[in-house]
mmCIF file of the N, C-alpha and C atoms, coordinates in Angstrom:
data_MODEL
# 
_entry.id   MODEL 
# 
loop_
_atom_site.group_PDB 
_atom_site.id 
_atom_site.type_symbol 
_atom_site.label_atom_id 
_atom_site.label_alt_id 
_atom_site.label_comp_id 
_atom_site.label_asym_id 
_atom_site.label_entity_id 
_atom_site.label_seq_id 
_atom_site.pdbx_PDB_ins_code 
_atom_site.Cartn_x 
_atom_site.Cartn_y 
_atom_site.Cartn_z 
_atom_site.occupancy 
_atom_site.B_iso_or_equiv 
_atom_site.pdbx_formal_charge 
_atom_site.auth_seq_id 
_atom_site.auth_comp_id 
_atom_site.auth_asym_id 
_atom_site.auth_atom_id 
_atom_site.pdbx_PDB_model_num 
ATOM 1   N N  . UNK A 1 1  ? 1.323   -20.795 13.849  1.00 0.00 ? 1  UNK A N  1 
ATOM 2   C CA . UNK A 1 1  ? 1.006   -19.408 14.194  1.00 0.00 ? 1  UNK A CA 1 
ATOM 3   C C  . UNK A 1 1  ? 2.201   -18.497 13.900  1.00 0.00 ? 1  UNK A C  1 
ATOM 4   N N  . UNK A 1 2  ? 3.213   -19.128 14.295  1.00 0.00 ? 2  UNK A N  1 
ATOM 5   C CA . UNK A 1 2  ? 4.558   -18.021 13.842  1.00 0.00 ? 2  UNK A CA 1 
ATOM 6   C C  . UNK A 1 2  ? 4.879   -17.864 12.526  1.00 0.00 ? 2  UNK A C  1 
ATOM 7   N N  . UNK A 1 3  ? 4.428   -19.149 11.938  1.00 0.00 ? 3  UNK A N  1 
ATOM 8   C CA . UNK A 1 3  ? 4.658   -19.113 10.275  1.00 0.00 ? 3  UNK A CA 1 
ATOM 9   C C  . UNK A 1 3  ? 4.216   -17.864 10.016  1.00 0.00 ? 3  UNK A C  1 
ATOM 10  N N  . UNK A 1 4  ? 2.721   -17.938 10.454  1.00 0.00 ? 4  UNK A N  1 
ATOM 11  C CA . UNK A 1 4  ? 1.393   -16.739 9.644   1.00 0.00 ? 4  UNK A CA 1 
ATOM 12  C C  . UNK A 1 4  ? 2.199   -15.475 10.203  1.00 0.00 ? 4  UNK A C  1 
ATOM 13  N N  . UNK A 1 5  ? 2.475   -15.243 11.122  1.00 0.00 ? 5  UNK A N  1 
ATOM 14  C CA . UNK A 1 5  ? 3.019   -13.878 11.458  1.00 0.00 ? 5  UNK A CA 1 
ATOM 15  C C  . UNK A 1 5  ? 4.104   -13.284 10.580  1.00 0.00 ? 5  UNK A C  1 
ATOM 16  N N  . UNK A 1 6  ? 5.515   -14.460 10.302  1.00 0.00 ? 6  UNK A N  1 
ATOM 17  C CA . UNK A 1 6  ? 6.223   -14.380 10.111  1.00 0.00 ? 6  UNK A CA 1 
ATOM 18  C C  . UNK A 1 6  ? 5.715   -13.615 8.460   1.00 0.00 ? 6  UNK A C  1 
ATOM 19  N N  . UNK A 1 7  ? 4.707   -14.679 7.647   1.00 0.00 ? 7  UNK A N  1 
ATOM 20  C CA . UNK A 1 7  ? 4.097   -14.170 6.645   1.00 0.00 ? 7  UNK A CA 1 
ATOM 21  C C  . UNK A 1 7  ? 3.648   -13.146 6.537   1.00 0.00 ? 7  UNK A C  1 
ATOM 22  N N  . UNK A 1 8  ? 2.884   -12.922 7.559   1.00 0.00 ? 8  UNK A N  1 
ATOM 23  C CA . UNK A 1 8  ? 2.121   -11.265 7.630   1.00 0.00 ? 8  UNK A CA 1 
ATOM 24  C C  . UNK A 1 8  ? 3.218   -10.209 7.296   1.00 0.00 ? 8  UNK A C  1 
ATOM 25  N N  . UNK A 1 9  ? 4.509   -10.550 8.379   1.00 0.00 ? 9  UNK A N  1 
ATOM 26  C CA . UNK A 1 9  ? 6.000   -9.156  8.604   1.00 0.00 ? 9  UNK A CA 1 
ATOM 27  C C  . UNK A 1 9  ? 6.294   -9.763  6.907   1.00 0.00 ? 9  UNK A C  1 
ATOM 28  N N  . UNK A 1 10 ? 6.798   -10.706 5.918   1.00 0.00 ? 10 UNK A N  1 
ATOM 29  C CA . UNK A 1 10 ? 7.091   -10.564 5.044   1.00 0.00 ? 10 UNK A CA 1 
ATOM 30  C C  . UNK A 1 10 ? 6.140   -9.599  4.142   1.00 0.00 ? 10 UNK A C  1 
ATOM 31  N N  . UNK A 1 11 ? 4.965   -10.002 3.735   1.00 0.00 ? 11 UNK A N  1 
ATOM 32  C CA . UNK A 1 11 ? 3.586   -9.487  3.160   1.00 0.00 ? 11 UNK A CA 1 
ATOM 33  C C  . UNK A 1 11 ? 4.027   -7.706  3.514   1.00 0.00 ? 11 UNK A C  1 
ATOM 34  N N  . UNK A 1 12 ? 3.571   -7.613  4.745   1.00 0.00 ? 12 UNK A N  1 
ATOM 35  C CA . UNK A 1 12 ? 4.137   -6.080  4.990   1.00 0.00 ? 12 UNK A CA 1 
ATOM 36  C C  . UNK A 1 12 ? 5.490   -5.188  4.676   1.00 0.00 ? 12 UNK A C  1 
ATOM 37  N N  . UNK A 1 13 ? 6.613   -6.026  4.795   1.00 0.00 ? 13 UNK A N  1 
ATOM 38  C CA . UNK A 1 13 ? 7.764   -5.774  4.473   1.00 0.00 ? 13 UNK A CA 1 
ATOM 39  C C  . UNK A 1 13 ? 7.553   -5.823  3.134   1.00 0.00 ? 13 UNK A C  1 
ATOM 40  N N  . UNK A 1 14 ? 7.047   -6.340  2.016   1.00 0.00 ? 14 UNK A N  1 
ATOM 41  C CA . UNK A 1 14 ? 6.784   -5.944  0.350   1.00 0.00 ? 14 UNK A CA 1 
ATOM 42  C C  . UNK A 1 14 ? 5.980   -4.947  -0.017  1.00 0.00 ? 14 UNK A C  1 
ATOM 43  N N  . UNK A 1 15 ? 4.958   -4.765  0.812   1.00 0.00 ? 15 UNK A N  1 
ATOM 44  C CA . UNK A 1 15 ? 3.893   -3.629  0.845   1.00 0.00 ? 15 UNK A CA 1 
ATOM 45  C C  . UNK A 1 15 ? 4.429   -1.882  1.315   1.00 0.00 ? 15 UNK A C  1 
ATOM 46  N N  . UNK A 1 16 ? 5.454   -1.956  1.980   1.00 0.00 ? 16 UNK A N  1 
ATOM 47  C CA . UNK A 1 16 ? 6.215   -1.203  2.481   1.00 0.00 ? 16 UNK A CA 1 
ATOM 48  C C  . UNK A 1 16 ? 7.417   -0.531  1.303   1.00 0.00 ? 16 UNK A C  1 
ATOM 49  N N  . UNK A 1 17 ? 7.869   -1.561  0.851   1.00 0.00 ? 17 UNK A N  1 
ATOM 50  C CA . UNK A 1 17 ? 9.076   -1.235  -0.607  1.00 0.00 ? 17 UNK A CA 1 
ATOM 51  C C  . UNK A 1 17 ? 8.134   -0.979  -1.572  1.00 0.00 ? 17 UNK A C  1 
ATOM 52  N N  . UNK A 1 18 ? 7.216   -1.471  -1.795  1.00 0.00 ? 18 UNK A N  1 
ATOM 53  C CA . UNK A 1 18 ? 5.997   -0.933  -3.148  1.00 0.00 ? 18 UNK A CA 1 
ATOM 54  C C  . UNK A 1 18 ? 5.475   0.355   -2.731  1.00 0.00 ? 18 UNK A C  1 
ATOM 55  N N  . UNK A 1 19 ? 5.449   0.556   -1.631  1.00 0.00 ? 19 UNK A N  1 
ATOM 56  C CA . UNK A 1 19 ? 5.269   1.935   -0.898  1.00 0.00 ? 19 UNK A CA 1 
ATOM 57  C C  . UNK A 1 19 ? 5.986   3.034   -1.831  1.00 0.00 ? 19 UNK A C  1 
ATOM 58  N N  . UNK A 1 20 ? 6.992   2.518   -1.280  1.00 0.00 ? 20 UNK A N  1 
ATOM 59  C CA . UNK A 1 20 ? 8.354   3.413   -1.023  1.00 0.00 ? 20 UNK A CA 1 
ATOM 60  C C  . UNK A 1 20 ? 8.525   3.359   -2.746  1.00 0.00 ? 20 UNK A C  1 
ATOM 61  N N  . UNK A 1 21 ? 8.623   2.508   -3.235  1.00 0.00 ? 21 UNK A N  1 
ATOM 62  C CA . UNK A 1 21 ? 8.864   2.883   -4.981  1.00 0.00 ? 21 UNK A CA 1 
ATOM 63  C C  . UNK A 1 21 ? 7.438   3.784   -5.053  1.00 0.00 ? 21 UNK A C  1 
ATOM 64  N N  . UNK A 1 22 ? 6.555   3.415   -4.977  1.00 0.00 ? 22 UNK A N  1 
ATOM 65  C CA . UNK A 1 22 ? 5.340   4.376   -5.346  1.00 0.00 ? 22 UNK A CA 1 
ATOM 66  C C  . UNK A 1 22 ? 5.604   5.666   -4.741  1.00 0.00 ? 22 UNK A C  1 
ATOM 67  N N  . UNK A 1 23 ? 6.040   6.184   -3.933  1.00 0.00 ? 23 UNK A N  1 
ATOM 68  C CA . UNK A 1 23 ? 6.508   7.840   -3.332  1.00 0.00 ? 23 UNK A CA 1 
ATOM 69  C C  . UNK A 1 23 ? 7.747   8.422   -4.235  1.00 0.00 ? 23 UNK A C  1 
ATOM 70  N N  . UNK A 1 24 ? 8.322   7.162   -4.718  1.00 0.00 ? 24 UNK A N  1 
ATOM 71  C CA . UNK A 1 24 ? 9.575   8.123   -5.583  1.00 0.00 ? 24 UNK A CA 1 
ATOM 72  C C  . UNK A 1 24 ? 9.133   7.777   -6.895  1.00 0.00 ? 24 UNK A C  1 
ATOM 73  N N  . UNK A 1 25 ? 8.118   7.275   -7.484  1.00 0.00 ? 25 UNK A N  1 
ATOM 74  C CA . UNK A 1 25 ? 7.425   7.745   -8.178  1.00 0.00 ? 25 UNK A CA 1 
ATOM 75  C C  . UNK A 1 25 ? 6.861   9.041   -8.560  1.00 0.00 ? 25 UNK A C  1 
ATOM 76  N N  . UNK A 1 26 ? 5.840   9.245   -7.496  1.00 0.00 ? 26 UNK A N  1 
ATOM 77  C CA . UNK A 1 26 ? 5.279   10.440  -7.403  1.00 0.00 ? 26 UNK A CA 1 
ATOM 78  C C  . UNK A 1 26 ? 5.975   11.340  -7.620  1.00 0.00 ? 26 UNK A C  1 
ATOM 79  N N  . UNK A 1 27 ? 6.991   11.928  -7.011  1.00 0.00 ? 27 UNK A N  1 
ATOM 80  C CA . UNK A 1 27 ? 8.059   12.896  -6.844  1.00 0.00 ? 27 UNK A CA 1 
ATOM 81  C C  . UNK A 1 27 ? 9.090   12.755  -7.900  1.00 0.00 ? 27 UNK A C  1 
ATOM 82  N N  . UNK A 1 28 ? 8.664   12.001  -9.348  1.00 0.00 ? 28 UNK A N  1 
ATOM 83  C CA . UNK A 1 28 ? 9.932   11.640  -10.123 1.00 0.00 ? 28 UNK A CA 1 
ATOM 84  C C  . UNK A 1 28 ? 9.662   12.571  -11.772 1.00 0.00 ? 28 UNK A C  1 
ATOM 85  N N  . UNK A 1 29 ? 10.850  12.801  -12.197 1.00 0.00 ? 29 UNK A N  1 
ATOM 86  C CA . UNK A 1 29 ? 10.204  13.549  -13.219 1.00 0.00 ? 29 UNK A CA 1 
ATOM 87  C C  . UNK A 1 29 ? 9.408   13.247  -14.398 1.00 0.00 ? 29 UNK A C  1 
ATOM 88  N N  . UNK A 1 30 ? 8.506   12.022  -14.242 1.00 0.00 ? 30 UNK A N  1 
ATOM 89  C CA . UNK A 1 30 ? 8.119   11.581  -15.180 1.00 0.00 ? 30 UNK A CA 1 
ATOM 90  C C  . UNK A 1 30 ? 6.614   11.842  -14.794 1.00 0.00 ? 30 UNK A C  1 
ATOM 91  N N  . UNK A 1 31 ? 6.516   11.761  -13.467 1.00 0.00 ? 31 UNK A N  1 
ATOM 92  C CA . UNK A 1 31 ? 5.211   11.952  -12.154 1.00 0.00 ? 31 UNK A CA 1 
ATOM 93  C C  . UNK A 1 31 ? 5.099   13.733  -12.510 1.00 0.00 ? 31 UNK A C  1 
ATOM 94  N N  . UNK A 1 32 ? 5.906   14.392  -12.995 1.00 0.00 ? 32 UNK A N  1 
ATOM 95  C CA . UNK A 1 32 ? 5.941   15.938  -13.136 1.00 0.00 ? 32 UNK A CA 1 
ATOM 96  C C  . UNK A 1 32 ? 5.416   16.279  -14.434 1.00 0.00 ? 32 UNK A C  1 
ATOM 97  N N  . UNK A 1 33 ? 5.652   15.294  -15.559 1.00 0.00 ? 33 UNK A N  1 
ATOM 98  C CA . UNK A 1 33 ? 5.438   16.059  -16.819 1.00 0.00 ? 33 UNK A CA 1 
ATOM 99  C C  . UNK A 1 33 ? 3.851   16.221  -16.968 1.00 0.00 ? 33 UNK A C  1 
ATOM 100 N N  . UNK A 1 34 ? 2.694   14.994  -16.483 1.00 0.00 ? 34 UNK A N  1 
ATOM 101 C CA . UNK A 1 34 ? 1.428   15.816  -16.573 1.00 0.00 ? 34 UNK A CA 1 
ATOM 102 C C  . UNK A 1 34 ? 0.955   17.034  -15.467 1.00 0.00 ? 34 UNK A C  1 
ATOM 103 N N  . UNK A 1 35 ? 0.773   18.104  -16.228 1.00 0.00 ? 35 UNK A N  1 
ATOM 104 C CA . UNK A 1 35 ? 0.263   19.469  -15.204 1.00 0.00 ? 35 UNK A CA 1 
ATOM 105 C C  . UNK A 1 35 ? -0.548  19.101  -14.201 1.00 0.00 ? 35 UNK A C  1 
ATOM 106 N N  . UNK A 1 36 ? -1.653  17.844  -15.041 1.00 0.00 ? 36 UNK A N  1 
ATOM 107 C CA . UNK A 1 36 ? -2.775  17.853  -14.043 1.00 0.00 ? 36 UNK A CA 1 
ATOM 108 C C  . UNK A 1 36 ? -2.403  16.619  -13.094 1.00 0.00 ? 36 UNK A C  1 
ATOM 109 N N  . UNK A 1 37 ? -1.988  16.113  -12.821 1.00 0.00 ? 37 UNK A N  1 
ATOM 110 C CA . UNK A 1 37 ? -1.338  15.021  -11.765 1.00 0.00 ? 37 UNK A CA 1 
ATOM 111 C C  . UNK A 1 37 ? -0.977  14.985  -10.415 1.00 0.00 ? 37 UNK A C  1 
ATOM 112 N N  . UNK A 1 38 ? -1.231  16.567  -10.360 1.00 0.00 ? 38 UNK A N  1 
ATOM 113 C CA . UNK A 1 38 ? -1.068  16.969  -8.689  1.00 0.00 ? 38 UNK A CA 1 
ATOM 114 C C  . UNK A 1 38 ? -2.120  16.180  -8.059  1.00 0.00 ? 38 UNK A C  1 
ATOM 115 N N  . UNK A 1 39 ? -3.020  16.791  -8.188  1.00 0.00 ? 39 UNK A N  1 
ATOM 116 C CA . UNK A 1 39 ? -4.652  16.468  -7.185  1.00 0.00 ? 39 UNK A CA 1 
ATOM 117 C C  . UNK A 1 39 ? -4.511  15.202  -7.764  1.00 0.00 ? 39 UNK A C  1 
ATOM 118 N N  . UNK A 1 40 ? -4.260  14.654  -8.424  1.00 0.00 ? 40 UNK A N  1 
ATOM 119 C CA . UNK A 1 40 ? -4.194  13.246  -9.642  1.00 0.00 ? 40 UNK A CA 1 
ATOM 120 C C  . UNK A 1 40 ? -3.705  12.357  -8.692  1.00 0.00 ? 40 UNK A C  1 
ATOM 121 N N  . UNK A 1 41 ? -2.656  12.545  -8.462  1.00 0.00 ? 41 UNK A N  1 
ATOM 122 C CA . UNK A 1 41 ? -1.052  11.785  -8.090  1.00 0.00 ? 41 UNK A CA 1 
ATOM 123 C C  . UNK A 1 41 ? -2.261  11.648  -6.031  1.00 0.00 ? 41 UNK A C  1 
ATOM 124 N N  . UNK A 1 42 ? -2.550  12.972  -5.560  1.00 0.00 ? 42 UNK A N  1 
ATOM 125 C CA . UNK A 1 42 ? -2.932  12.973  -4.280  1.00 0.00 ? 42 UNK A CA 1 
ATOM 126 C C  . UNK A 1 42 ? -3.942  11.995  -3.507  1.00 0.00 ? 42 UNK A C  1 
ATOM 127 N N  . UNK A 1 43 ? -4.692  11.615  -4.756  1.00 0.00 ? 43 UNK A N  1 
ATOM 128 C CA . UNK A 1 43 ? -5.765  11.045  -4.531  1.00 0.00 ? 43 UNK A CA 1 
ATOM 129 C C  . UNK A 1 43 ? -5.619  9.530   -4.716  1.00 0.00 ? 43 UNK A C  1 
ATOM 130 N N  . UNK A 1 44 ? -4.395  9.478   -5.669  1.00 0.00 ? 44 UNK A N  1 
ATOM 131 C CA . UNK A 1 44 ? -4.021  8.154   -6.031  1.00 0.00 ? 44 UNK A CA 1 
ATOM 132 C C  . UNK A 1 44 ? -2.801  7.557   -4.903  1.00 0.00 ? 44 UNK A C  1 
ATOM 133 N N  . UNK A 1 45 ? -2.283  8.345   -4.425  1.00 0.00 ? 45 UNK A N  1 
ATOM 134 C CA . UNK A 1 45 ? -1.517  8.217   -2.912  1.00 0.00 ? 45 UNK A CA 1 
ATOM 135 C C  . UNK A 1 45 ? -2.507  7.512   -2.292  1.00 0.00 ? 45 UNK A C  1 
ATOM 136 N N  . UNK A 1 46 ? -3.743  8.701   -1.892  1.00 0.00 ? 46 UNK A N  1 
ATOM 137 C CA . UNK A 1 46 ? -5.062  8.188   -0.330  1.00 0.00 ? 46 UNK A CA 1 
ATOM 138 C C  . UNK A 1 46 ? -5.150  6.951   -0.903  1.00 0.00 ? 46 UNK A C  1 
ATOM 139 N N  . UNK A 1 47 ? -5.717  6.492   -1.980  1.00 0.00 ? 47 UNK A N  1 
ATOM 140 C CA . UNK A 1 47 ? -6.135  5.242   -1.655  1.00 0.00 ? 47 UNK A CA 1 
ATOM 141 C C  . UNK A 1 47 ? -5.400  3.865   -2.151  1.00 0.00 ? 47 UNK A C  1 
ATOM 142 N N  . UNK A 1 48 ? -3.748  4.376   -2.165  1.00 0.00 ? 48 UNK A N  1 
ATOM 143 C CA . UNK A 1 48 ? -3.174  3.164   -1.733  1.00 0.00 ? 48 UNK A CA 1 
ATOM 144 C C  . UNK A 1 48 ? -3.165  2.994   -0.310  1.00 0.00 ? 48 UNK A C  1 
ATOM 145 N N  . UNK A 1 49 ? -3.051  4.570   0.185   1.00 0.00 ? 49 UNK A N  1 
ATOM 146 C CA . UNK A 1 49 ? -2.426  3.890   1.680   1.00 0.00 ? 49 UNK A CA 1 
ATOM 147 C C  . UNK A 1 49 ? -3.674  4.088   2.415   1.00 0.00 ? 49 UNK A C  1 
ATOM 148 N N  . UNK A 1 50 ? -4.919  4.108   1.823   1.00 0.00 ? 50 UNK A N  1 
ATOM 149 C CA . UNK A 1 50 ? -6.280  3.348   2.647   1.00 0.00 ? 50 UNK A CA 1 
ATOM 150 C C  . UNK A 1 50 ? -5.871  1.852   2.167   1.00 0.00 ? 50 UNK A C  1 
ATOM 151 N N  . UNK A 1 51 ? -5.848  0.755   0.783   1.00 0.00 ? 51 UNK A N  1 
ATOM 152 C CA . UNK A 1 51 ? -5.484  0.008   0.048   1.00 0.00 ? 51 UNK A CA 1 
ATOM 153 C C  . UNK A 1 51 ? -4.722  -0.729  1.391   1.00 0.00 ? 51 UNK A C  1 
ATOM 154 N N  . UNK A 1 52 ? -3.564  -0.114  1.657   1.00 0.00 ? 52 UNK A N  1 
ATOM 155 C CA . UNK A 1 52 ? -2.892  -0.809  2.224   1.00 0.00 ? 52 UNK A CA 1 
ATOM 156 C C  . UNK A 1 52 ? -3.197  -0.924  3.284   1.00 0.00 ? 52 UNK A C  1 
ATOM 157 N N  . UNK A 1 53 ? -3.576  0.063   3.965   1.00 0.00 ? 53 UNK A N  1 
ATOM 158 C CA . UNK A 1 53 ? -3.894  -0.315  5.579   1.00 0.00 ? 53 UNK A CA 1 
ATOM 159 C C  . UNK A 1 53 ? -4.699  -1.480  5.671   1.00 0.00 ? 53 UNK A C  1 
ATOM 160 N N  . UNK A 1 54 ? -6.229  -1.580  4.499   1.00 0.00 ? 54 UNK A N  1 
ATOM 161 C CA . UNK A 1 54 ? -6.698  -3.065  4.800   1.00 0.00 ? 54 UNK A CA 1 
ATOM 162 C C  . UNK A 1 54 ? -6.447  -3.795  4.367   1.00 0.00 ? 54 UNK A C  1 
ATOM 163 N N  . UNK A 1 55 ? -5.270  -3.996  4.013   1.00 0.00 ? 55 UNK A N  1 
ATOM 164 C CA . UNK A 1 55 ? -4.710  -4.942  3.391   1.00 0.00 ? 55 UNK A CA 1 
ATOM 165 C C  . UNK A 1 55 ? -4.156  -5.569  4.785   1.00 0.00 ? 55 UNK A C  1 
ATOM 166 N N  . UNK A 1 56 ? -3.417  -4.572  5.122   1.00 0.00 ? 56 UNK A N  1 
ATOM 167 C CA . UNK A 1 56 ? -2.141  -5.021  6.610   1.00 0.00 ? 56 UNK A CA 1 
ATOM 168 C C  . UNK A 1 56 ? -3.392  -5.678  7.692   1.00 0.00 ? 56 UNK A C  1 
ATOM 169 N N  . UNK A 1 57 ? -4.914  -5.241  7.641   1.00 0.00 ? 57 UNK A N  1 
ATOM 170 C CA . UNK A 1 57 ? -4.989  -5.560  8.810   1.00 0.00 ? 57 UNK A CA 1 
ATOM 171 C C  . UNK A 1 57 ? -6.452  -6.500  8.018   1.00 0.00 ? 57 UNK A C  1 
ATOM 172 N N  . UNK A 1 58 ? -6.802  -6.874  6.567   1.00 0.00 ? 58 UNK A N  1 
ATOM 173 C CA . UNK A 1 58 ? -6.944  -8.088  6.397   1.00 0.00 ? 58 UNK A CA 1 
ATOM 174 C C  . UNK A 1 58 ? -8.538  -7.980  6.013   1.00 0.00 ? 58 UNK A C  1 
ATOM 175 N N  . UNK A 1 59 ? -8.858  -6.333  6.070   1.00 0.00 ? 59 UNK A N  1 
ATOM 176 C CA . UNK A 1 59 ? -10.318 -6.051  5.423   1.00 0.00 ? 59 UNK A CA 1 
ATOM 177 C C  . UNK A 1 59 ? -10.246 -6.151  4.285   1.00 0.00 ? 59 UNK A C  1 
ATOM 178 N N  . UNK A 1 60 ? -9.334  -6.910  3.163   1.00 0.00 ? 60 UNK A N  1 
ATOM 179 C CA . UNK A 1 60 ? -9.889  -7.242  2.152   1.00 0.00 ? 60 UNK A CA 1 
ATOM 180 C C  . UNK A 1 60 ? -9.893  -8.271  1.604   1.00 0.00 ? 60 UNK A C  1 
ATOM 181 N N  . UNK A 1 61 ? -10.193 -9.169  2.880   1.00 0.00 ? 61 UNK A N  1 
ATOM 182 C CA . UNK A 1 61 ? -10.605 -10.295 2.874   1.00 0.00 ? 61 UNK A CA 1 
ATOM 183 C C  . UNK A 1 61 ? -12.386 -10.619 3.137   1.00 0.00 ? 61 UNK A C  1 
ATOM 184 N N  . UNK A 1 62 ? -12.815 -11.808 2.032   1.00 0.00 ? 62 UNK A N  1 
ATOM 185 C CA . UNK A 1 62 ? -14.320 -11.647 2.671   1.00 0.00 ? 62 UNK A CA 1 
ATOM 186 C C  . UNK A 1 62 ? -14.488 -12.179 3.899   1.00 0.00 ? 62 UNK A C  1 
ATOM 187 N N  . UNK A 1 63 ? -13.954 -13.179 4.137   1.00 0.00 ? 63 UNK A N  1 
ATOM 188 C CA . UNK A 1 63 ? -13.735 -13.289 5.527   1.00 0.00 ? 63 UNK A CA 1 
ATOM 189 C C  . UNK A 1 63 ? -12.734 -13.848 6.747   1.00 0.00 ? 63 UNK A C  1 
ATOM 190 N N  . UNK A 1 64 ? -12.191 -12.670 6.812   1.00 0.00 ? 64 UNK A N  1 
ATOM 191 C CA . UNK A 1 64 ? -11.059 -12.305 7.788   1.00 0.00 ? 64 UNK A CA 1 
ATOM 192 C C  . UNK A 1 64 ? -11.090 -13.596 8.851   1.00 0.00 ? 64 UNK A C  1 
ATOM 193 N N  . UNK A 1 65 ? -9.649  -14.336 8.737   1.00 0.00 ? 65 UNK A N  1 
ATOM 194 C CA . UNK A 1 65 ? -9.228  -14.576 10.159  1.00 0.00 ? 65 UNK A CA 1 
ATOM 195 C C  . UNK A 1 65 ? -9.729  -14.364 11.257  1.00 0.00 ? 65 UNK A C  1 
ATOM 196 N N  . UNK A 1 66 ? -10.620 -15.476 11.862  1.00 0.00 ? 66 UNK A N  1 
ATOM 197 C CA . UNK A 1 66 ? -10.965 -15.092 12.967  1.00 0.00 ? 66 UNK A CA 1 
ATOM 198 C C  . UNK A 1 66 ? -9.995  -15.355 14.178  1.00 0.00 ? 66 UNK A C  1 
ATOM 199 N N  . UNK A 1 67 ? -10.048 -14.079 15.123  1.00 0.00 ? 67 UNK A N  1 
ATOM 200 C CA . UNK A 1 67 ? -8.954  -14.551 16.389  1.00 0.00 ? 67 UNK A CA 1 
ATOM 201 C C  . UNK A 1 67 ? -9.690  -15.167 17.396  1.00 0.00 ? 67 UNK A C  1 
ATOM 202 N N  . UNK A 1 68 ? -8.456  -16.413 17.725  1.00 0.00 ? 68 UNK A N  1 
ATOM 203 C CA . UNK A 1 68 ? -9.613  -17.402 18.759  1.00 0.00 ? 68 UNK A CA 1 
ATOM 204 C C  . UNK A 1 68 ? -9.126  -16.973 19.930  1.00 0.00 ? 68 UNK A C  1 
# 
């Protein structure tokens, strides 16, 4: 059980730095040169960090860990 946790905080702790490169992405001047990339870039943000949230908590799995 501590393994899996321990796995989960690693898993999250990588999901977190892929984060974080993906935001200085966005904001980088290469993320600037297409005009249309605003609403672009916004939408492609939401659904990493929908992406990620079920990721962290395992909805994209077909079937999730059950807690006993």
């Amino acid at each position: 059980m501590d393994d899996k946790h321990a796995n989960d905080d690693q898993q999250t702790k990588e999901l977190d730095q892929q984060y974080a490169l993906f935001r200085l992405w966005l904001i980088s001047p290469q993320a600037q040169v297409n005009p249309h990339l605003g609403p672009e870039a916004m939408i492609e943000e939401a659904m990493w960090m929908a992406w990620k949230e079920g990721y962290r908590y395992g909805k994209h799995q077909k079937n999730p860990a059950r807690t006993k």
